[in-house]
Backbone of each chain as ProteinMPNN parsed JSONL, in Angstrom:
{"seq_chain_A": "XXXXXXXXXXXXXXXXXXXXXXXXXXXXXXXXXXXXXXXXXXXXXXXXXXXXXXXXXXXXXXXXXXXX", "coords_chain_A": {"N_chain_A": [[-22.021, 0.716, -29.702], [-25.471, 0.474, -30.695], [-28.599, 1.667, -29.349], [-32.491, 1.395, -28.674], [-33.099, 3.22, -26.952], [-34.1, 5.925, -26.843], [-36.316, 5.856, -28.415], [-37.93, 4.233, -26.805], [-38.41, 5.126, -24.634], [-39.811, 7.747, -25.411], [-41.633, 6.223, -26.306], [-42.89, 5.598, -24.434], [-43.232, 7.734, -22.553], [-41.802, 8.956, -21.175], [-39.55, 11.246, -19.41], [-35.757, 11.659, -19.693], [-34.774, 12.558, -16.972], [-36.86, 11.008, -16.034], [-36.805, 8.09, -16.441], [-33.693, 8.085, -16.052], [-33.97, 8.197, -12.676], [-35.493, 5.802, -12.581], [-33.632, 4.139, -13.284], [-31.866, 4.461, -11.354], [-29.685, 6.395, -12.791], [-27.638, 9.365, -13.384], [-29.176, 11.876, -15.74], [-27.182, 12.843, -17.169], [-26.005, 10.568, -17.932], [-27.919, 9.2, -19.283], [-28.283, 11.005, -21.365], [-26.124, 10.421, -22.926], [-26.278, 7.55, -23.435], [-28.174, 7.469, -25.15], [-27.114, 9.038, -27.182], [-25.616, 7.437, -27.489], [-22.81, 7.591, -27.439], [-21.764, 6.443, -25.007], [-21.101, 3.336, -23.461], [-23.137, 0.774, -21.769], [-23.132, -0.625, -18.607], [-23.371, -4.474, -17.522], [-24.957, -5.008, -15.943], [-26.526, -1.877, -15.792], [-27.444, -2.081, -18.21], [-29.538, -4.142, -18.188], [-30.913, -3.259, -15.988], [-32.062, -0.93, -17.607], [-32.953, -2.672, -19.875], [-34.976, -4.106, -18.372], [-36.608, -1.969, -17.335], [-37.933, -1.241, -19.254], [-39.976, -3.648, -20.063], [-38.33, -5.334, -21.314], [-35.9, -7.501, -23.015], [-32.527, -7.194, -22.772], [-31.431, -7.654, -25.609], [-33.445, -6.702, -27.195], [-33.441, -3.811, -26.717], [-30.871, -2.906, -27.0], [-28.048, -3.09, -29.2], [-25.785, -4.874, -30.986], [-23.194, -4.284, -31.985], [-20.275, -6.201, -34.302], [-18.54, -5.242, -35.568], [-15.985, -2.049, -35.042], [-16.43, -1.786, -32.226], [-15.634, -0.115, -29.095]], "CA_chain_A": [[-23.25, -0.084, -29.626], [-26.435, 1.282, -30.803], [-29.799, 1.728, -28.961], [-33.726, 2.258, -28.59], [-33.595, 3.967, -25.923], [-34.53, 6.942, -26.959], [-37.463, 5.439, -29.053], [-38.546, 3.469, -26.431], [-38.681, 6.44, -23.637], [-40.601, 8.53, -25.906], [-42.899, 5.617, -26.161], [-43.384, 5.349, -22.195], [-44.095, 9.013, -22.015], [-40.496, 9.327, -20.186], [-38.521, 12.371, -19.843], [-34.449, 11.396, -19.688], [-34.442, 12.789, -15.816], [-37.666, 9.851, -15.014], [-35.754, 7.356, -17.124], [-32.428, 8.319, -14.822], [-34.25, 8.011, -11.523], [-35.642, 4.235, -12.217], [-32.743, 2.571, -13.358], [-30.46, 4.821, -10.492], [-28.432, 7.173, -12.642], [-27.325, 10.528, -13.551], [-29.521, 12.608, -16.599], [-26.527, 12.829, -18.025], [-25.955, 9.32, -18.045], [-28.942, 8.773, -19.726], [-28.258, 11.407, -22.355], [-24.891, 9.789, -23.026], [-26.62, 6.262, -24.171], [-29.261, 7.758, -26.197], [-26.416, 9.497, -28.16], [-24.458, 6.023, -28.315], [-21.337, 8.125, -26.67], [-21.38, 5.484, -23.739], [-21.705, 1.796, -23.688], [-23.849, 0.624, -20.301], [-22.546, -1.707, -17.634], [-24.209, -5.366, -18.184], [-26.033, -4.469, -14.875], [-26.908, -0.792, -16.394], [-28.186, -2.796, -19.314], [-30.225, -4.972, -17.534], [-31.789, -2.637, -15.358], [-33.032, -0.474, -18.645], [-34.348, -3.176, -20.755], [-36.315, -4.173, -17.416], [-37.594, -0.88, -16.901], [-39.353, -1.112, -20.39], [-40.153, -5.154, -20.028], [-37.363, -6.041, -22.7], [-34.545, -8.009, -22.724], [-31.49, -6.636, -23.254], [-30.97, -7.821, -27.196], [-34.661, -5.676, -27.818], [-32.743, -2.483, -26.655], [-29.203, -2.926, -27.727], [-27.972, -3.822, -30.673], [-24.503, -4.853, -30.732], [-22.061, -4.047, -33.664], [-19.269, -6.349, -34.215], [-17.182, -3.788, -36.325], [-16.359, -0.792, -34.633], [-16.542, -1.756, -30.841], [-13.72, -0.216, -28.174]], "C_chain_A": [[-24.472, 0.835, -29.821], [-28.017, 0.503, -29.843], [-30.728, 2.034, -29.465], [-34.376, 2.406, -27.864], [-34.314, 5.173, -26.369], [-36.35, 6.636, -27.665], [-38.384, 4.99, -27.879], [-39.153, 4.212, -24.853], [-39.73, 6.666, -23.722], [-42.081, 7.726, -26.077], [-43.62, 5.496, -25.221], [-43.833, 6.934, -21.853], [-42.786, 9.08, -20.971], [-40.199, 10.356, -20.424], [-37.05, 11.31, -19.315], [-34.678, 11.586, -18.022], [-35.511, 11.147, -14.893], [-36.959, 8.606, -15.472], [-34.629, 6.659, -16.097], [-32.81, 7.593, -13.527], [-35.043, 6.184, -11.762], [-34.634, 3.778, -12.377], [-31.047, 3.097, -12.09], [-29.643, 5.542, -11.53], [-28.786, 8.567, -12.755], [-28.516, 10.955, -15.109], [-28.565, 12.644, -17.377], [-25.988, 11.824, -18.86], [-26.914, 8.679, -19.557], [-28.894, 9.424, -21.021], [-27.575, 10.907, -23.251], [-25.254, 8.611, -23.969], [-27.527, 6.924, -24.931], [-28.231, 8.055, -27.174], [-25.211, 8.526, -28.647], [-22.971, 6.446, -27.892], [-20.925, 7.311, -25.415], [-22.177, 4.234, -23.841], [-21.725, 1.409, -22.252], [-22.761, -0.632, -19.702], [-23.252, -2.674, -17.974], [-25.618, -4.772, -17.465], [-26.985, -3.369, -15.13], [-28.366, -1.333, -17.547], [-29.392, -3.501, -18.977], [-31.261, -4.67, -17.098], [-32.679, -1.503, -16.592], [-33.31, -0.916, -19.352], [-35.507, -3.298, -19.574], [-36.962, -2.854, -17.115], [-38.506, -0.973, -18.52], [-40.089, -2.708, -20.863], [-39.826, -5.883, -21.135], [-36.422, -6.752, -22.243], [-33.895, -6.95, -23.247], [-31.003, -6.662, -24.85], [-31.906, -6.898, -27.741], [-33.865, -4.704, -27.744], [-31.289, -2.065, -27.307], [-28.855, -3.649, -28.822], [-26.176, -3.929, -31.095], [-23.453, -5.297, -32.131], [-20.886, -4.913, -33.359], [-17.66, -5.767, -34.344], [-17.331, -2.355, -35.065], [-16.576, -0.312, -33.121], [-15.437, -1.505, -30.573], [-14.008, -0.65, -27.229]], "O_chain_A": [[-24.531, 1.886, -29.182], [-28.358, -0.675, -29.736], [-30.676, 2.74, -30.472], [-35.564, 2.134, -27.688], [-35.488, 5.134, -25.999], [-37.351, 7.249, -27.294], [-39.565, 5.334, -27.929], [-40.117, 3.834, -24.187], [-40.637, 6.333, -22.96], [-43.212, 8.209, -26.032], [-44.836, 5.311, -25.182], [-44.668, 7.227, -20.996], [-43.089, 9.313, -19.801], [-40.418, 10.767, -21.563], [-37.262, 10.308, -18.633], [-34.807, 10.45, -17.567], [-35.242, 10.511, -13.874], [-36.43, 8.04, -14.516], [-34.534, 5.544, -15.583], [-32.208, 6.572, -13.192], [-34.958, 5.458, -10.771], [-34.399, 2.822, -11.637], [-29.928, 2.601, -11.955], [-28.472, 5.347, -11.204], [-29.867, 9.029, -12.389], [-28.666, 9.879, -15.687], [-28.907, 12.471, -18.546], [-25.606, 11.934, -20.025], [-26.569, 7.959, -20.495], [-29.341, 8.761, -21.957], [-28.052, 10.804, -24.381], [-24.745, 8.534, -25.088], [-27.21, 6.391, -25.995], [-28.321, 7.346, -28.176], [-24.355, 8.596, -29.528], [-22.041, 5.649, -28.021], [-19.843, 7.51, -24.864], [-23.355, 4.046, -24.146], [-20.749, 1.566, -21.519], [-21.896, -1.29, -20.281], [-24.07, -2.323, -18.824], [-26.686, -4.344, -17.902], [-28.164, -3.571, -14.84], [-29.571, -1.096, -17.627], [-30.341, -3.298, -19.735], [-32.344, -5.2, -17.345], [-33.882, -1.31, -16.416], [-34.042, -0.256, -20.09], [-36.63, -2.802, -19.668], [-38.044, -2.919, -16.532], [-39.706, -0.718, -18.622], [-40.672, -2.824, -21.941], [-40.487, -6.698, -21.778], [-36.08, -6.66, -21.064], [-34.348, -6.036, -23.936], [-30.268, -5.774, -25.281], [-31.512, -6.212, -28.684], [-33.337, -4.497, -28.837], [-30.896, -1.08, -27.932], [-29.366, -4.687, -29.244], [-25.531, -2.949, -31.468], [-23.194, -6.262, -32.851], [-20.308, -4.65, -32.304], [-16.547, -5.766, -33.817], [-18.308, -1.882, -34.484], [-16.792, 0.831, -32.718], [-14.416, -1.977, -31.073], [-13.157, -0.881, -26.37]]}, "seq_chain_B": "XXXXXXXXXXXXXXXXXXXXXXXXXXXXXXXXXXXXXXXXXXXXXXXXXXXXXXXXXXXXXXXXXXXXXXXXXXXXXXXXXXXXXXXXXXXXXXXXXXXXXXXXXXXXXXXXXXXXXXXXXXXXXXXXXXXX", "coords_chain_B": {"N_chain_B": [[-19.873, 8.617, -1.147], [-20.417, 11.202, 0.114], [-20.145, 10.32, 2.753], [-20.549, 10.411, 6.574], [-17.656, 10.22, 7.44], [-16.15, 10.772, 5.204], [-16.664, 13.432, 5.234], [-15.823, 14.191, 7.61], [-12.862, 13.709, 7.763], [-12.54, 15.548, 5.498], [-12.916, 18.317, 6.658], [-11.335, 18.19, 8.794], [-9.065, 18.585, 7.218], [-9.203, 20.505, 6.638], [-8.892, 21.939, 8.971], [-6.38, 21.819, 9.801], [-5.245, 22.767, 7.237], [-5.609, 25.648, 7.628], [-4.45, 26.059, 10.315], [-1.872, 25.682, 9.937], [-1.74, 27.599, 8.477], [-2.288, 30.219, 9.442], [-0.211, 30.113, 11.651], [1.871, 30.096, 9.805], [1.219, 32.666, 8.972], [1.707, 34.331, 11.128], [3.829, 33.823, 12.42], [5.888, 32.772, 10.581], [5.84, 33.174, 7.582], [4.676, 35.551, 5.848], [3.316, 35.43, 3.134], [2.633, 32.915, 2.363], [1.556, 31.736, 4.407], [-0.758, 32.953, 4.267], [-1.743, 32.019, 1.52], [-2.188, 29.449, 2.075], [-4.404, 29.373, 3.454], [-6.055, 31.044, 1.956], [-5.958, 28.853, -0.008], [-7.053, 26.96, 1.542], [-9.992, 28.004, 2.099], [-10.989, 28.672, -0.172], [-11.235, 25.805, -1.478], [-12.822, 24.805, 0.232], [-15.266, 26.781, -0.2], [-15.828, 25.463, -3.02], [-16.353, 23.157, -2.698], [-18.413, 23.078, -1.063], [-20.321, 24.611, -2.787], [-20.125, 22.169, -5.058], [-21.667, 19.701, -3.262], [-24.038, 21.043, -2.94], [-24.793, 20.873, -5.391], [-25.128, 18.048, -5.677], [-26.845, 17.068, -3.478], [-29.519, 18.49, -4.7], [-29.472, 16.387, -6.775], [-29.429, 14.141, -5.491], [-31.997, 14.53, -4.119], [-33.734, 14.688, -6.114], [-33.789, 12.438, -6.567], [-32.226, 11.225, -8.894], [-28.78, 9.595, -9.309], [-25.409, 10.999, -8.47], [-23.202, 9.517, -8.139], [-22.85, 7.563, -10.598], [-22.141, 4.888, -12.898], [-21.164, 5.982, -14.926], [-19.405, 8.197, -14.285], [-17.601, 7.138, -12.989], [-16.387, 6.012, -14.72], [-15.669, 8.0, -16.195], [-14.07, 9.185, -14.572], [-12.236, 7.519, -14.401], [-10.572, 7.091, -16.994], [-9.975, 9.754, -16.649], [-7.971, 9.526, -15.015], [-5.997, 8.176, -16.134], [-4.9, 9.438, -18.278], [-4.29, 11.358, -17.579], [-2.105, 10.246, -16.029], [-0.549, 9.534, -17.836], [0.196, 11.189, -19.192], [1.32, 12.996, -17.56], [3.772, 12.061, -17.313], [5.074, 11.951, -19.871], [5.133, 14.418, -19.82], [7.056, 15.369, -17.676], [9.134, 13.026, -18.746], [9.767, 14.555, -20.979], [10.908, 17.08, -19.768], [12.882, 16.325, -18.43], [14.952, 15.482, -20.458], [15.003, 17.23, -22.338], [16.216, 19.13, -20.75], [18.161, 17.908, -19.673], [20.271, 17.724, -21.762], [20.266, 20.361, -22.819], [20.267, 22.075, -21.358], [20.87, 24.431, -18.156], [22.855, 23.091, -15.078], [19.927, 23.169, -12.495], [19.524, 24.026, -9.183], [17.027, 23.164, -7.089], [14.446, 23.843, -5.082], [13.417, 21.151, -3.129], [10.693, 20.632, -2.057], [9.059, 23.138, -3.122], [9.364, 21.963, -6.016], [7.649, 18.97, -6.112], [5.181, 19.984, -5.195], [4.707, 21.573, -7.15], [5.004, 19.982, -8.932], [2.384, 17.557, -8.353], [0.369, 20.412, -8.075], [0.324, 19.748, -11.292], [-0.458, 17.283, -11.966], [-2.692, 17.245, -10.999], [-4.219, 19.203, -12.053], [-3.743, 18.348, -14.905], [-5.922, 16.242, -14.505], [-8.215, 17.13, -13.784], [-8.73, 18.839, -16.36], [-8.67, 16.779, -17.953], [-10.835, 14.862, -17.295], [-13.032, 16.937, -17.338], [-12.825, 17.364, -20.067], [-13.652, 14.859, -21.264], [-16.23, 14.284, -20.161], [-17.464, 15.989, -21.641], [-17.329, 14.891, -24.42], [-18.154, 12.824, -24.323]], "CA_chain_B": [[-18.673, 9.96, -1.655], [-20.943, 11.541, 1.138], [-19.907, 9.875, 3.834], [-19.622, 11.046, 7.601], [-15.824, 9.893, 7.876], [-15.404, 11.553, 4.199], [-16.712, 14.833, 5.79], [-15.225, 14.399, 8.849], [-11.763, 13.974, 6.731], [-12.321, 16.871, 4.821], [-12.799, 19.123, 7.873], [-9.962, 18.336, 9.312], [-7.618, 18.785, 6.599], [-9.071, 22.056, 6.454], [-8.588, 22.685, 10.075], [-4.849, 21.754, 9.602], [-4.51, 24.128, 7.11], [-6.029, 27.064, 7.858], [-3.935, 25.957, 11.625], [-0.187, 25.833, 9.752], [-1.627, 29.104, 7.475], [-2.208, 30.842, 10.579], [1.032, 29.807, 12.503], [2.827, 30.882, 9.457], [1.103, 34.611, 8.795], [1.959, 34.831, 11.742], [5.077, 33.589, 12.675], [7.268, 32.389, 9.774], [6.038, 33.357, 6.041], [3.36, 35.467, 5.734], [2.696, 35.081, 1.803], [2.648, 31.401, 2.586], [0.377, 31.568, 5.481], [-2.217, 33.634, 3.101], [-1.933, 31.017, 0.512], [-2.741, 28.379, 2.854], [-5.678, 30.115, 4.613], [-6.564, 31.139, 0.598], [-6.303, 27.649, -0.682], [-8.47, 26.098, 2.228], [-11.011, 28.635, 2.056], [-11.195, 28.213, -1.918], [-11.618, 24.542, -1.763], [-14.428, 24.803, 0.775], [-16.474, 27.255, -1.033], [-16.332, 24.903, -3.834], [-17.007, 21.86, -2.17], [-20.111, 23.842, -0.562], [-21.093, 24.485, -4.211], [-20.605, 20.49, -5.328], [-22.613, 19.313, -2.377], [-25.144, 21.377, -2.801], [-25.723, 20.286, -6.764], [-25.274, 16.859, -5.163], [-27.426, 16.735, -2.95], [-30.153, 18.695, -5.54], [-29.72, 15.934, -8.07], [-30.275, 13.296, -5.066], [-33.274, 15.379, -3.481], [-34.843, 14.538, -7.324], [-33.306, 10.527, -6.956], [-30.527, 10.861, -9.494], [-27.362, 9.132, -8.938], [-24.441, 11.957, -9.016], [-21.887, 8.854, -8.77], [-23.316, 6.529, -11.695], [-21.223, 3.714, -13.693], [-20.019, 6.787, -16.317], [-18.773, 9.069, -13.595], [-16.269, 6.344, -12.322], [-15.632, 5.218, -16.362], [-14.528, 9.166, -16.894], [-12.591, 9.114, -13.692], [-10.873, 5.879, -14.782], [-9.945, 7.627, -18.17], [-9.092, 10.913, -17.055], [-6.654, 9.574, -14.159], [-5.242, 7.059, -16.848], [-4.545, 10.561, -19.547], [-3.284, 12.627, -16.664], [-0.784, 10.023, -15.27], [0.207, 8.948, -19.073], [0.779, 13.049, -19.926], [2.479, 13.969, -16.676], [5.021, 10.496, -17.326], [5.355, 11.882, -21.134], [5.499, 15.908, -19.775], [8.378, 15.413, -17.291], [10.491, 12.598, -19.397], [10.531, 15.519, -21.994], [11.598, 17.943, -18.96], [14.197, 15.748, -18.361], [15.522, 14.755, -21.299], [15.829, 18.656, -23.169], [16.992, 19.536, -19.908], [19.993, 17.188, -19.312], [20.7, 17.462, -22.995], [20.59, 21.577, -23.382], [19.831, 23.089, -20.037], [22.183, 24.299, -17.24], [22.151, 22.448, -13.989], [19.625, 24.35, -11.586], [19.586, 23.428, -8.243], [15.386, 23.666, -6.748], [13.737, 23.398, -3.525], [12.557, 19.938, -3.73], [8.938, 20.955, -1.305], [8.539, 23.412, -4.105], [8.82, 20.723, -7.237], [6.865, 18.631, -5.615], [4.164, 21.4, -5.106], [4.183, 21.542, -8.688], [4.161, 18.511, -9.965], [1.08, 17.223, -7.755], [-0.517, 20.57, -9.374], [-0.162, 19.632, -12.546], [-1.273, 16.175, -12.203], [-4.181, 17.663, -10.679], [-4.972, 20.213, -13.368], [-4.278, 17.753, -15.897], [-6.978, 15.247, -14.362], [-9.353, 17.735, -14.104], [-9.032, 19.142, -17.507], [-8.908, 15.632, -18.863], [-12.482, 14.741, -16.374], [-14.271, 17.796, -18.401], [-13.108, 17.352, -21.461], [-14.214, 13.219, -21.179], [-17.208, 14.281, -19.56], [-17.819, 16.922, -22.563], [-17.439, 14.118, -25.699], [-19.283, 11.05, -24.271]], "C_chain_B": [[-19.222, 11.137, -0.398], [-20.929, 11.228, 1.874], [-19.965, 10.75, 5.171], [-18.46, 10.901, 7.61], [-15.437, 10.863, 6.372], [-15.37, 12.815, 4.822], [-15.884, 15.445, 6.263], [-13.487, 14.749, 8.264], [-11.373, 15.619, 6.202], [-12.069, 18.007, 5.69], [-11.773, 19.365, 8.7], [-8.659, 18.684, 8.516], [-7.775, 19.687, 6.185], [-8.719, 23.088, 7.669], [-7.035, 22.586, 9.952], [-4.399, 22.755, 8.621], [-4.285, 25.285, 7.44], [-4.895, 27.484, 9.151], [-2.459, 26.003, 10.916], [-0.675, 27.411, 8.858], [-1.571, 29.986, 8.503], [-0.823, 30.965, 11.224], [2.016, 30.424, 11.27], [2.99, 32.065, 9.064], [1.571, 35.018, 9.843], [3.071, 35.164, 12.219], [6.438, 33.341, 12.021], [7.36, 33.294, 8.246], [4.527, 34.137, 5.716], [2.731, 35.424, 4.447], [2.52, 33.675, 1.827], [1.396, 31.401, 3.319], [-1.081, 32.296, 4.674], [-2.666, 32.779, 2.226], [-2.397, 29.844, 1.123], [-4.094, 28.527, 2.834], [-6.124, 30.17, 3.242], [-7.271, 29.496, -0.085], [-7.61, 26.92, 0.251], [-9.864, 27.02, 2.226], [-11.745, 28.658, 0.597], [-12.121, 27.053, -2.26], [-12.625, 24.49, -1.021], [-15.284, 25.063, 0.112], [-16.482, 26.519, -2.025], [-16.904, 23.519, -3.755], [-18.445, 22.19, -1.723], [-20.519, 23.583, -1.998], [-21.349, 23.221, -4.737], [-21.736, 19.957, -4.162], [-23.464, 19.488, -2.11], [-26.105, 20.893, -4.11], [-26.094, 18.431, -6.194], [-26.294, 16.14, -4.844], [-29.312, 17.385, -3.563], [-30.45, 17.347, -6.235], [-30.123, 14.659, -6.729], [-31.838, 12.899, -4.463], [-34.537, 14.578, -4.586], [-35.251, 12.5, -7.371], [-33.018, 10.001, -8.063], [-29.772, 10.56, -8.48], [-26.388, 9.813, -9.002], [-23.537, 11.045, -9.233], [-22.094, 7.892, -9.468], [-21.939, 5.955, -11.843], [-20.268, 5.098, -14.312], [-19.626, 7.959, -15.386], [-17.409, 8.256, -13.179], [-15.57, 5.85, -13.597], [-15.127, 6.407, -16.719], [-14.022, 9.466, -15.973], [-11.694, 8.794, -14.149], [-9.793, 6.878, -15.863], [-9.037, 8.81, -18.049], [-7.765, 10.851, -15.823], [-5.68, 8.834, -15.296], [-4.305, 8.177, -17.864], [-3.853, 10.733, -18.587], [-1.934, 11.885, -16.379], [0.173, 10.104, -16.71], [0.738, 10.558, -19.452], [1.874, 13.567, -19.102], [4.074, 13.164, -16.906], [5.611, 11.616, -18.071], [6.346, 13.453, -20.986], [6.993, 15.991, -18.873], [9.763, 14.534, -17.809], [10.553, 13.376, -20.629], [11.353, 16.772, -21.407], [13.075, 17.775, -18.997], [15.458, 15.675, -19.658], [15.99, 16.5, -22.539], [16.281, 18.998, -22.354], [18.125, 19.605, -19.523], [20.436, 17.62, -20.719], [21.325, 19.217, -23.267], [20.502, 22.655, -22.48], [20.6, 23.428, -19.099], [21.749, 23.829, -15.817], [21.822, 23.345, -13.204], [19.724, 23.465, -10.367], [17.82, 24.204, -7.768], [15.292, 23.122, -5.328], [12.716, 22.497, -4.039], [10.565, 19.873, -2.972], [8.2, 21.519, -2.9], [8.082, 22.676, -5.764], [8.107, 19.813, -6.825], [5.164, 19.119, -5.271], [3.641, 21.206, -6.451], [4.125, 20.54, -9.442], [2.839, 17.638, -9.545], [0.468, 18.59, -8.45], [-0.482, 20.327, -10.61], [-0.724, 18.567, -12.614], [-2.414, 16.284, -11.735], [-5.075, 18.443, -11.52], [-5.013, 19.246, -14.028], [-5.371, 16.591, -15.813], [-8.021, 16.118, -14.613], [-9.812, 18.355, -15.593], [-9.451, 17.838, -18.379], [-10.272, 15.126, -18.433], [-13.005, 15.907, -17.985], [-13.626, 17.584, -19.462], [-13.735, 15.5, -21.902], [-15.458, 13.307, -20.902], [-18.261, 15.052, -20.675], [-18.385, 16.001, -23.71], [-18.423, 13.157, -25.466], [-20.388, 11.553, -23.479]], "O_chain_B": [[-18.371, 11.936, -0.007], [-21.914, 11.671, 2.465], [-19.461, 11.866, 5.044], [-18.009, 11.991, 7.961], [-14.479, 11.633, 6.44], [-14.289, 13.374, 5.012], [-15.296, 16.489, 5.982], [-12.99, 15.871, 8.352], [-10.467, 16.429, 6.392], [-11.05, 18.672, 5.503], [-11.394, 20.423, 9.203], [-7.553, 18.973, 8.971], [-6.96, 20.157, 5.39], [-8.429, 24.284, 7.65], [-6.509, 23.694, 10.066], [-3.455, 23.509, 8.855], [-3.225, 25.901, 7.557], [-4.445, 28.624, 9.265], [-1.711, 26.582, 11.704], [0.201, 28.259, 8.687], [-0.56, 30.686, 8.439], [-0.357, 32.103, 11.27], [2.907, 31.196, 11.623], [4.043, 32.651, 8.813], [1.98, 36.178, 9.786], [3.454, 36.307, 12.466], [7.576, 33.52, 12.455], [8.348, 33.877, 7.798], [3.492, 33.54, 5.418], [1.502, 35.373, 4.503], [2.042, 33.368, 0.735], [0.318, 31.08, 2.82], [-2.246, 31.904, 4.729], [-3.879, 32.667, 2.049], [-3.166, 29.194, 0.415], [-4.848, 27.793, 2.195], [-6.791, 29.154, 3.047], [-8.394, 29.14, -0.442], [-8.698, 26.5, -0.14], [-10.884, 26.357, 2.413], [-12.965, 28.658, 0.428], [-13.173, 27.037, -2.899], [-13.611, 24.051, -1.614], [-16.101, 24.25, -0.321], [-17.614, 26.745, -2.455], [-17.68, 22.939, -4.514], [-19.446, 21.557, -2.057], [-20.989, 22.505, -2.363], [-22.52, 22.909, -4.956], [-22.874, 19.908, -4.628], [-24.108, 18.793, -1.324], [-27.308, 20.639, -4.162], [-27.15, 17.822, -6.365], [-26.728, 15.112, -5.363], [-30.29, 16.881, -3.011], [-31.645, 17.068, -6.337], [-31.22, 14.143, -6.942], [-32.513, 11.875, -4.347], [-35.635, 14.107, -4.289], [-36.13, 11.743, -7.785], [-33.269, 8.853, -8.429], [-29.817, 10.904, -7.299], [-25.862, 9.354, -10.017], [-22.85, 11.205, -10.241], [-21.439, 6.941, -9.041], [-20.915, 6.285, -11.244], [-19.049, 5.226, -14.205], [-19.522, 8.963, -16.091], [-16.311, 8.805, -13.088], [-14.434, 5.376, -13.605], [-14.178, 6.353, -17.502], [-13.157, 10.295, -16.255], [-10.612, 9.338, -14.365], [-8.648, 7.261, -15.624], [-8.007, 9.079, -18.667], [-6.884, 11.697, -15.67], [-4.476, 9.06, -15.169], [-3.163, 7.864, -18.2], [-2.706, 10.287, -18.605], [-0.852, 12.472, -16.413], [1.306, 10.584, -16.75], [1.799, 10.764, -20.042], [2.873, 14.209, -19.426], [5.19, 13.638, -16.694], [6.449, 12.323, -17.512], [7.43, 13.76, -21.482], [7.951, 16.607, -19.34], [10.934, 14.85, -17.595], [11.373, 12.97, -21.453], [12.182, 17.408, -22.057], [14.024, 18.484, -19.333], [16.671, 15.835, -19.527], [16.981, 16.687, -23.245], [17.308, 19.535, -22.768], [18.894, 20.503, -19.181], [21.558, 18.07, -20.487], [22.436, 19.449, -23.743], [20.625, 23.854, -22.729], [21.414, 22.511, -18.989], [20.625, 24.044, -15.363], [22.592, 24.255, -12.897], [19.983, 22.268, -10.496], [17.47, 25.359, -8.01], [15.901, 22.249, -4.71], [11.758, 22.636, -4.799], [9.59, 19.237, -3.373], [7.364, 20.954, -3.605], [7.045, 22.766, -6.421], [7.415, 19.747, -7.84], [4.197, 18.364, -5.169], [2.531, 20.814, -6.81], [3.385, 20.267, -10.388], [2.268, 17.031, -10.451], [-0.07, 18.291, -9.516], [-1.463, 20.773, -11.205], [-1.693, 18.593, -13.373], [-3.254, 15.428, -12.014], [-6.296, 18.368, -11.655], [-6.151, 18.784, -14.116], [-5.726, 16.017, -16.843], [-8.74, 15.934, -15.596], [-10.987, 18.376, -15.959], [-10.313, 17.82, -19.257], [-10.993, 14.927, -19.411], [-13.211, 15.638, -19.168], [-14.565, 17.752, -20.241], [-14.216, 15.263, -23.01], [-16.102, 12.366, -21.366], [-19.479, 14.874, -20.693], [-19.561, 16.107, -24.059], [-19.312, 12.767, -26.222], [-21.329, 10.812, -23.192]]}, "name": "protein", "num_of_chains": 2, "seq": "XXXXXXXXXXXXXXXXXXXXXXXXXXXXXXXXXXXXXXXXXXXXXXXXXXXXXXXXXXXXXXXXXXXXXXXXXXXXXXXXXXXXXXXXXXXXXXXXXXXXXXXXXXXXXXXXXXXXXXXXXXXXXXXXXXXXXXXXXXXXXXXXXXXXXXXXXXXXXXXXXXXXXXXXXXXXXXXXXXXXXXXXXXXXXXXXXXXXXXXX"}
C-alpha cells in the first residue's frame, strides 16, 4: 500500500520521532510506513490521517495488485 | 511488557537460578553451577540494557511495543517454529535412515532444542525487523 506520509509530515514541519509520539508509536514504526515496508493497523491508519485532518483514503492509497 | 508482576517474575527466576547455580558450584557440578550463575547474570545485564533504551524511548513518548513490534514477533515466532519443525524432521529422517543409534541425555536435548528455537526467533526478529 502506498502513502503520503512522508509528503504530508514534511508539510506539517514534522520530524518522524514528533509524527511517532502523536499517533503512539515507535520512530521506527514511522520510518517503516513512509518506506511502504509496513502496512498500518485500521486503527494506526486512522489515528495518522487524523493527526493531519485527512481521512484515511487522502493518505493511503490502496493497490489492488500486489497486496500480502 | 513493564509490568510490576513481569519484574517481579523476572527476579525471581533469576533468584532461582543463581540459587540451583550456587547449590551446584558448590555441591554437585561445578561447570554447571558457573553456567547457571553465568547465564543469569548475562540475561540481567541485558535486560538492564533493554529497559533502559525502553524506558529512553518512553521518557521522549514513543511506544517501544507498537502494532509492528507484535506483527515482527508474530512472523518471527511463525519462521522459527516452521524451521525448527523442518530442522529436526531432517534430523530425524537422515538419522534413522544413515546414522547409528545414539543413546542422549534427554535434559540435555531438550536444552538444545529450546536454544535453537530461541536463536532461531531471535535471528528471524532482526532480520524482520531489518527488511520492513
Amino acid at each position: 500500500m502506498q502513502n503520503r506520509l512522508r509528503e504530508l509530515r514534511e508539510q506539517n514541519n514534522l520530524t518522524q520521532e514528533d509524527l511517532a509520539v502523536i499517533v503512539g508509536v515507535s520512530r521506527q514504526t514511522i520510518i517503516s510506513l513512509e518506506k511502504g515496508k509496513y502496512n498500518p493497523s485500521i486503527s494506526l491508519a486512522y489515528n495518522l490521517a487524523r493527526a493531519f485532518n485527512l481521512t484515511i483514503e487522502e493518505v493511503f492509497i490502496f493497490n489492488e495488485k500486489g497486496e500480502d | 511488557m513493564l509490568s510490576k508482576q513481569n519484574t517481579a517474575a523476572f527476579w525471581l527466576t533469576i533468584a532461582i537460578l543463581v540459587g540451583l547455580g550456587l547449590w551446584q558450584l558448590i555441591y554437585v557440578s561445578p561447570g554447571y553451577g558457573t553456567g547457571l550463575i553465568g547465564g543469569a547474570v548475562g540475561v540481567s545485564i541485558a535486560r538492564f540494557i533493554k529497559q533502559r533504551k525502553i524506558k529512553e524511548m518512553q521518557a521522549k513518548g514513543l511506544n517501544p511495543y507498537d502494532e509492528r513490534v507484535y506483527y515482527i514477533a508474530g512472523k518471527a515466532s511463525y519462521a522459527a517454529m516452521v524451521s525448527s519443525i523442518l530442522l529436526a524432521a531432517l534430523v530425524v529422517l537422515i538419522g534413522s535412515t544413515f546414522g547409528p543409534a545414539v543413546m542422549v541425555n534427554p535434559y540435555d536435548l531438550l536444552g538444545y532444542c529450546i536454544a535453537i528455537v530461541v536463536l532461531l526467533y531471535v535471528i528471524f526478529y532482526y532480520h524482520y525487523n531489518r527488511i520492513m
